[in-house]
C-alpha positions, 0 to 999 in steps of 0.5 A, a space after each residue: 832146238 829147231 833153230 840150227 842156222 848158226 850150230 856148225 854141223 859135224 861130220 859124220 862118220 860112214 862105215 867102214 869107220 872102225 869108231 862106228 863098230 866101238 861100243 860107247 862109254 856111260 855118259 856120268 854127271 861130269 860129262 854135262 858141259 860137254 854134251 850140252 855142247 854137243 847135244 845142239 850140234 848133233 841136231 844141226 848135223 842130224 837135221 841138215 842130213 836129213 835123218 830122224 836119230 843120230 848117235 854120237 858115235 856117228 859123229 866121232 864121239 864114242 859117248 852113250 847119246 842119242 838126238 831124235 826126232 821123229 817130228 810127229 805132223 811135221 812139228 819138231 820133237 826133239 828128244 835126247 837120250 843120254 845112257 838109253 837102255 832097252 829095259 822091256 821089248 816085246 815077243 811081237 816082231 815088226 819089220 820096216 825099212 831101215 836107212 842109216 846117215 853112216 851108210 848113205 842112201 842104202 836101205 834094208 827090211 829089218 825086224 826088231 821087236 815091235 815094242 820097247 821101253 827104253 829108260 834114259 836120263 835127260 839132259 837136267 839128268 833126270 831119269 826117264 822112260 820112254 814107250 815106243 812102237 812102230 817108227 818109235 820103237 824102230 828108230 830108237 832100237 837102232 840108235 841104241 845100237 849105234 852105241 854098242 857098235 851095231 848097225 842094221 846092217 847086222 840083222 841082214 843075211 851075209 849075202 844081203 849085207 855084203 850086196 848092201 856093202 859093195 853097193 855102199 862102197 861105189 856109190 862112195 867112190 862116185 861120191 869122192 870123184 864128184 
């Protein structure tokens, strides 16, 4: 899946885009086509970002999956999670810095919990687990998120958030001058 040349990319939603703030719909048996045409393409807009998870409803489509790649020593690993549920968390807590492709180069300490199980289906819709912890557990905490119309912003204090919100703001209206 590495090999996104020739995959158009698709643009991805920045807050305040209400869609972000949507909860996903299931994704059943029938959406298949649809989203083993969409998988190749959230990878190409996730790699070309550059970022380590996207969700679709960051790029529009308000479905329950996620693309990730951590790439563990620089080797692709790509992972798609359609339906991802979080079916055990730890009581540990960890704290890392977070970024998000719909808020651009804004960065915050978020603390989640410092492991989890999440049970997803693949793309052949076969039922899977994942364990996570560290990045891992992070990345995949916030994505599932996404599709419940959460972002990391979220987990800040107002004032943090807000500060966080106006930055955004004016950096995207440089951006749009530019």
């Amino acid at each position: 899946m590495s090999a996104t040349d020739d995959v158009p990319v698709l643009p991805i939603l920045f807050v305040p885009d209400p869609l972000l703030r949507k909860k996903a719909r299931e994704v059943t048996k029938a959406d298949l086509p649809d989203v083993n045409r969409l998988v190749p393409k959230m990878f190409a807009t996730m790699y070309k970002a550059p970022g380590i998870g996207l969700a679709a409803p960051q790029v529009g489509k308000l479905l329950r999956l996620v693309v990730m790649d951590l790439a563990p020593d620089k080797v692709p690993a790509p992972v798609v999670l359609i339906n991802p549920e979080v079916v055990a968390a730890s009581d540990e807590k960890a704290t890392r810095e977070e970024g998000c492709l719909s808020l651009p180069d804004q960065y915050a300490d978020v603390t989640r919990p410092a492991r989890v199980v999440v049970k997803y289906r693949d793309l052949d819709w076969v039922e899977r687990r994942i364990e996570g912890e560290d990045l891992l557990s992070a990345c995949l905490q916030h994505e599932i998120d996404h599709l419940n119309g959460v972002l990391f912003v979220d987990y800040l204090s107002s004032l943090k958030r807000n500060m966080l919100l106006r930055k955004l703001a004016k950096d995207m209206k440089e951006r749009a001058k530019k």
